[in-house]
TIKE-373102 format. One record per residue (C-alpha): x, y, z; residue in three letters. Coordinates in steps of 0.05 Angstrom, whole numbers, plus 5000, padded with zeros to 4 digits. Example, Ala and Ser with C-alpha at 12.3 -4.5 7.8 and 13.67 -1.06 7.14 Angstrom:
524649105156ALA527349795143SER
// end
This chain:
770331242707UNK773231912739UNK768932332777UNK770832962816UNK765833242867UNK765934092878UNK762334302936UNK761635102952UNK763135173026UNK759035853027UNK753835492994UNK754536002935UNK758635982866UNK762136702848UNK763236772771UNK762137242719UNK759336932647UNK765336972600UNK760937332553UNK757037842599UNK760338202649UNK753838162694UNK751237532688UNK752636932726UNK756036262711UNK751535652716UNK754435072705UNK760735182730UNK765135132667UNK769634462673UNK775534982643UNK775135282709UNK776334692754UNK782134542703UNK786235282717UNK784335112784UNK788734512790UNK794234842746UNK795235432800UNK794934932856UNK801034502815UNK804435122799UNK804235412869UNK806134762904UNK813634742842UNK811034382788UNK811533712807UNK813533312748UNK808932662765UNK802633162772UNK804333452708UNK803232802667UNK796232792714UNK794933442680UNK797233332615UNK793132632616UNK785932982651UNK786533472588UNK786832962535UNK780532662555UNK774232782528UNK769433322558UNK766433132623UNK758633102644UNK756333462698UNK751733212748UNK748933902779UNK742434212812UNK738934872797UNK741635512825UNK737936172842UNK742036722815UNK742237382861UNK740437912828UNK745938302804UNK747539002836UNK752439552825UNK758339582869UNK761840252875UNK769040142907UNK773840662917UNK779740732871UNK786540712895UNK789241452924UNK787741872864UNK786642492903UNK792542502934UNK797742342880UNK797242802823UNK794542702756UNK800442882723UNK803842362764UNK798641882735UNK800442042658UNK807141912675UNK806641352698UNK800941092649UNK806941212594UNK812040882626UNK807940322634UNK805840242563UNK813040312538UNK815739762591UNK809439282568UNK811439282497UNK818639222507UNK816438662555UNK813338402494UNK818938492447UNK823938112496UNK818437522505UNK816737452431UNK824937492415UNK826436922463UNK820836442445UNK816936572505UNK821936452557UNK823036952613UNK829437142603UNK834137512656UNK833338192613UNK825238122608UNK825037922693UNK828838652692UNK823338892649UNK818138582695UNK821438772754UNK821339512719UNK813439462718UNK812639252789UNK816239762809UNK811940322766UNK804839952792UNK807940132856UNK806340822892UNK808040652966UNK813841232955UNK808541702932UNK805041673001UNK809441403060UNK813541973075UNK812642193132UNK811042903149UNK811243113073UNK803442903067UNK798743573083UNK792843393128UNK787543473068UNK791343023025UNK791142553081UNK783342543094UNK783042443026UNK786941773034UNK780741513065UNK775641083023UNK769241563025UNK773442093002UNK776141822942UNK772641652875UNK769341072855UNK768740532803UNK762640072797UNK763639302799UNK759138642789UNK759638062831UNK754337562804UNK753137002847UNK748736402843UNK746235972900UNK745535242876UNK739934862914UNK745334292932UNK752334692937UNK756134222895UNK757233932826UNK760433452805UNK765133242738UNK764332532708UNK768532342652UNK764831652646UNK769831342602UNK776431472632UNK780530912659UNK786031162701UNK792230802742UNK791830802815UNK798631292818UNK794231772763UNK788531812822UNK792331942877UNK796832442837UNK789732842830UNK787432692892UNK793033062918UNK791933672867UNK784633662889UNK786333772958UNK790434382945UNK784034712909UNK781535232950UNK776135642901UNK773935712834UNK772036262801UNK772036882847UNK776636912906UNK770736872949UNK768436252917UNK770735792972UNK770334982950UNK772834322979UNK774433782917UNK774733032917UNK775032432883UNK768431952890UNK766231312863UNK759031362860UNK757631972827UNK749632192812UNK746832132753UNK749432722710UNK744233242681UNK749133552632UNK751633272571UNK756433472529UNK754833382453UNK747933662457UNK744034182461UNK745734932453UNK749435192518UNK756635312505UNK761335122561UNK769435262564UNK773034592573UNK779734292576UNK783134002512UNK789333752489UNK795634292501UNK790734782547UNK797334642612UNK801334962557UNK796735492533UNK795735662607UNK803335642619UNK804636162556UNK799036572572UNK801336702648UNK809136912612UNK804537412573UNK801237732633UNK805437552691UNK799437622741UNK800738382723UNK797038462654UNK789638382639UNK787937562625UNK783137112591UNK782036412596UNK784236002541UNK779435442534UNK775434902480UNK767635102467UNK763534502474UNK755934462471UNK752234222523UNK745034012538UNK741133912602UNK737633272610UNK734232902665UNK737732412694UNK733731972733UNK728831752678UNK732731062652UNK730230872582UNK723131112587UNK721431632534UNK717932312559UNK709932262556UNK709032902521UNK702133322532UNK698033772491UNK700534322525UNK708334162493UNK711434682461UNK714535442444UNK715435912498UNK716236662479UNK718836992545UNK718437562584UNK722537892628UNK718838412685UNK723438932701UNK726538982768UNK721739492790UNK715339092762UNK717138492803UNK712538572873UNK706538222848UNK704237672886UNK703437022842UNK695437022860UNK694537522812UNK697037082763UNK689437082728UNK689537822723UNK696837952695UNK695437362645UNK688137722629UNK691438352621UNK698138012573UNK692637682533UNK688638372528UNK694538732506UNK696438222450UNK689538102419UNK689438872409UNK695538812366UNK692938242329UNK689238322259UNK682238132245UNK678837572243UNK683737332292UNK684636602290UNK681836162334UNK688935872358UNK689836502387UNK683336872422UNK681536072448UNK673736182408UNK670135852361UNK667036422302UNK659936342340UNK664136532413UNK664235882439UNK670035612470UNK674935272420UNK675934512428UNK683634532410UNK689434662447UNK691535502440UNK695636022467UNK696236092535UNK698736672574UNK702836412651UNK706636872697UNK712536552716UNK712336552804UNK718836572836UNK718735862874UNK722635222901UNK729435612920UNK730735732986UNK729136472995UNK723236392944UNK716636812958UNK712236792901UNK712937382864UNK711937392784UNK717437482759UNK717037362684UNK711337142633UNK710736672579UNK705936612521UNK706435912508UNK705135632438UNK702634912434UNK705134422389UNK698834312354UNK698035022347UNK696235202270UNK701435622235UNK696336232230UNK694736172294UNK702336132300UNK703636802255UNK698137162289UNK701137192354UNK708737382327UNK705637932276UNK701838192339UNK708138172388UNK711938442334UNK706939072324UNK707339192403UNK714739312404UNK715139732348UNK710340182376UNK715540162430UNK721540672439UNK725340392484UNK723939602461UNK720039642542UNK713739322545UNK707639612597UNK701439172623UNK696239572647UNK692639262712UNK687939832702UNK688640282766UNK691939812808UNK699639902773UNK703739732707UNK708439252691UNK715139442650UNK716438822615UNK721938642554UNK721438012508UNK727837582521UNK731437302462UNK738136852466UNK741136472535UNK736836752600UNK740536912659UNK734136922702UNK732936222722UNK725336312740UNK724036442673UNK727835942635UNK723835522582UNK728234822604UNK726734922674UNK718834832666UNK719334322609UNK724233862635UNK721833082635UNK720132852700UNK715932352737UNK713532812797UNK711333542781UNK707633962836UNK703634602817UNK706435372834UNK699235582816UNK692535192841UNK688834802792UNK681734932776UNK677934342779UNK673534222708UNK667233832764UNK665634122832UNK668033512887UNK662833862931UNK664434113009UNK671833983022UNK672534273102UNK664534203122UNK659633533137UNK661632933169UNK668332603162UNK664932193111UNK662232683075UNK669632973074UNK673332423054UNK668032322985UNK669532972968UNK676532952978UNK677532332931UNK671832662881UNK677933222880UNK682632752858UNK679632472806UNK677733142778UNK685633212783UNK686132562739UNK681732812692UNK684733442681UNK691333052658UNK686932542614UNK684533262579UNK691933442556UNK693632642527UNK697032372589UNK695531792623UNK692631612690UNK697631872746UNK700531362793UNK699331752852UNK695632532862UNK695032932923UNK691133412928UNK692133992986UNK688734762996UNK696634973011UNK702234882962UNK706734232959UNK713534662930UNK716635392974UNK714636032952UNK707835782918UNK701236132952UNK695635772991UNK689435692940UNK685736122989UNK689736722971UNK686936652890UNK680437062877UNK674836592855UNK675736342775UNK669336342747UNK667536092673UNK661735962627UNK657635362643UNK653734912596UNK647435382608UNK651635972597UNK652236232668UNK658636342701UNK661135812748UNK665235812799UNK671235312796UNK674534942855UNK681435132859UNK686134662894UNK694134522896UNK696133762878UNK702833362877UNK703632872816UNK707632222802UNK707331832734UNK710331232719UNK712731472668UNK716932222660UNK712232792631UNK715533292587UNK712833992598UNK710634522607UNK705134302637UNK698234632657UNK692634282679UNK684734442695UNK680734922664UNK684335572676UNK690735292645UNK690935872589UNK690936402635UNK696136152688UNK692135732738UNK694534952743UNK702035182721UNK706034602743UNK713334442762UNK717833822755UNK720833662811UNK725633152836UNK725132642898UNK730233002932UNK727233642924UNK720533272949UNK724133043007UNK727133643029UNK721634103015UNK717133573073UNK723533613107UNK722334413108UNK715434363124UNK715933893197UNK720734363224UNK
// end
């Protein structure tokens, strides 16, 4: 086995998505860390025992990746100034601009005629284009320059050009690369042990990372093979596709990365052999994306921005609407099979989480009928086309709208991704409080006693909220009034959930926060208690790390 540990020294990763200009890399492609050890080879001469390193790391299969989840920033608009263009004159400019294209393609020509060597004539070429990129002569004479012209040398008087940085912040700043099956010699590994130390970033130049080699890697969480995220990778003759593409652009020229497309998929890894317990409420997400703008609602509204998503969609759908869908029986009472449910997405568990919705899902169950099924795409489908701009609005009647747009295709907002709230685990914690299906009676009044009945009364109405959806007995609940993962708010801060009782008067449910283990990993989404279809009891799979460091958080 050959594993290679990345860690971020500013605790972020800087890379733009190959295929979106403003989007973020997560995983870090194993393509990258590949170029990476090229440049350090190439800038240290091209040691010929490192290049049979490279050329043997390449041949091997794709790696795993053993990674954590990473926050994305949100991506802004950066609007740097552009080199002197006030100053030197645009006719200047075109001259130059046709120079350079002439000297490129005969740069071409001379590279294509000699095989793709560098030849002394196409260095004179090169040399030729250096030489036009620069315009040092163009401003350092002295005493030539007029005063304006030099003001407008400064930065806020020259144009500017927008730029992306995307960023993500992973929750542990490092990944690692496993290539389970590769046997290496002892002179192989300290060959790349060497190159590894000479790796100073990946990605953006302000991507600063530390590598190593280590022997007990974790247990990876990415796969390749599987699933339907494409990753660049290494393969067989990429040091020589690297090597001819750097002739072709001689750090002067506009570059891509030439790489292998592998699929990957994102599985837990700390499960063993145990299948995932799967639960009623299993199944299709359809997402949404709020706007930028639209995200500065708390998550305790959650029951009113589900109330008013499901509002909007039933007035879409045709009549009779199925029962799948509005959650009644014909006669109005409530249905007794699993149906659509409407949950905002809070922003939680990163490190600068506060709560805020930031998405929405309808969720479709797995046992949902196919007319039930049909109903709720033909009415999400009549929505948008009523639509101009393909935007969304929820009306919270006179307290605000939300902009909303359906996503479709890879999400680059990880709050809102599908895997991250169905991924198999044996601990989940809820974002939203659960409310209870039986009153435990007073929780924080009576005698200690009294307390402590109630208390355990709340935990079993906890248990019998996950009997409800087909799992089985948890191995351990707790139960709290204030959340058990960062970001999530207090169950104080939720207005009171009332529902039809047996007699047909409302009733006000017990809403409470509670921390889960199985013995053996759920596969979500998960909700749980009685206001599951409308956002309440949304729960989150968490890890023991993330368990640990969140209590961690909380004693400081």
């Amino acid at each position: 086995m050959l594993a290679v540990e990345v860690n971020f020294l500013t605790g972020r990763f800087v890379a733009t998505s190959h295929n979106d200009r403003e989007a973020s890399e997560w995983p870090p492609h194993p393509a990258r860390l590949f170029s990476a050890l090229v440049a350090g080879w190439a800038e240290a001469g091209e040691d010929d025992a490192e290049r049979e390193v490279l050329e043997w790391l390449e041949a091997q299969p794709a790696p795993s990746l053993a990674t954590s989840e990473a926050d994305p920033r949100r991506t802004v608009s950066y609007f740097v100034p552009v080199n002197d263009a006030s100053i030197i004159s645009g006719a200047w400019y075109r001259r130059r601009s046709e120079n350079l294209d002439k000297l490129e393609d005969q740069f071409d020509s001379e590279l294509q005629q000699s095989g793709g060597e560098l030849t002394k004539k196409a260095e004179r070429t090169r040399d030729k284009i250096q030489k036009e990129l620069d315009v040092d002569s163009q401003v350092s004479n002295v005493g030539t320059t007029s005063p304006r012209s030099a003001l407008e040398l400064l930065p806020e008087s020259r144009g500017k050009q927008e730029r992306h940085f995307p960023s993500v912040t992973p929750i542990e700043p490092r990944v690692t690369f496993i290539w389970p099956d590769a046997h290496c010699r002892e002179a192989t590994r300290n060959s790349l042990d060497n190159l590894l130390k000479r790796v100073t970033r990946i990605g953006h130049s302000s991507s600063l990372v530390s590598c190593r080699l280590v022997g007990e890697p974790p247990a990876p969480n990415w796969i390749p093979g599987t699933g339907n995220q494409v990753l660049r990778c290494a393969g067989p003759g990429q040091l020589t596709a690297l090597k001819e593409r750097y002739r072709q652009h001689q750090a002067i020229r506009p570059r891509s990365l030439p790489f292998s497309a592998i699929h990957y998929g994102e599985v837990a890894g700390e499960h063993g052999s145990l299948p995932p317990l799967l639960p009623d409420t299993a199944g299709e997400w359809i997402v949404f994306e709020f706007l930028a703008r639209s995200r500065r609602f708390p998550s305790s509204r959650t029951l009113e921005i589900a109330s008013a998503m499901r509002a909007a969609i039933m007035s879409y759908a045709e009549d009779p609407i199925p029962e799948g869908l509005s959650g009644h029986q014909p006669a109005g009472s409530p249905t007794l099979e699993p149906h659509v449910a409407f949950l905002p997405l809070p922003y939680v568990r990163f490190e600068h989480a506060d709560g805020r919705v930031m998405g929405l899902a309808v969720s479709l169950p797995g046992s949902l009928t196919e007319e039930s099924r049909r109903a709720t795409l033909r009415a999400i489908g009549r929505w948008e086309q009523r639509s101009d701009s393909g935007q969304l609005v929820l009306t919270l009647g006179s307290k605000g709208l939300i902009q909303i747009q359906r996503k479709s295709g890879p999400i680059d907002l990880v709050t809102i991704r599908p895997e991250l709230w169905s991924k198999p685990s044996k601990q989940w914690v809820s974002t939203t409080p659960i409310a209870l299906p039986t009153h435990p009676g007073p929780l924080s009044k009576g005698s200690a006693a009294a307390r402590s009945k109630a208390w355990d009364r709340a935990e079993l109405a906890v248990v019998a909220s996950c009997r409800h959806v087909g799992l089985p007995e948890p191995a351990q609940v707790e139960v709290s009034f204030d959340p058990f993962v960062r970001g999530a708010k207090p169950a104080s801060d939720f207005p009171t959930f009332r529902q039809r009782g047996r007699d047909g008067k409302p009733v006000a449910r017990r809403l409470l926060h509670a921390a889960l283990r199985f013995d053996q990993p759920v596969q979500g989404p998960l909700m749980l208690g009685t206001g599951r279809f409308l956002g309440l009891g949304l729960m989150r799979p968490v890890s023991e790390s993330e368990i640990a460091r969140d209590e961690a958080v909380g004693d400081e």
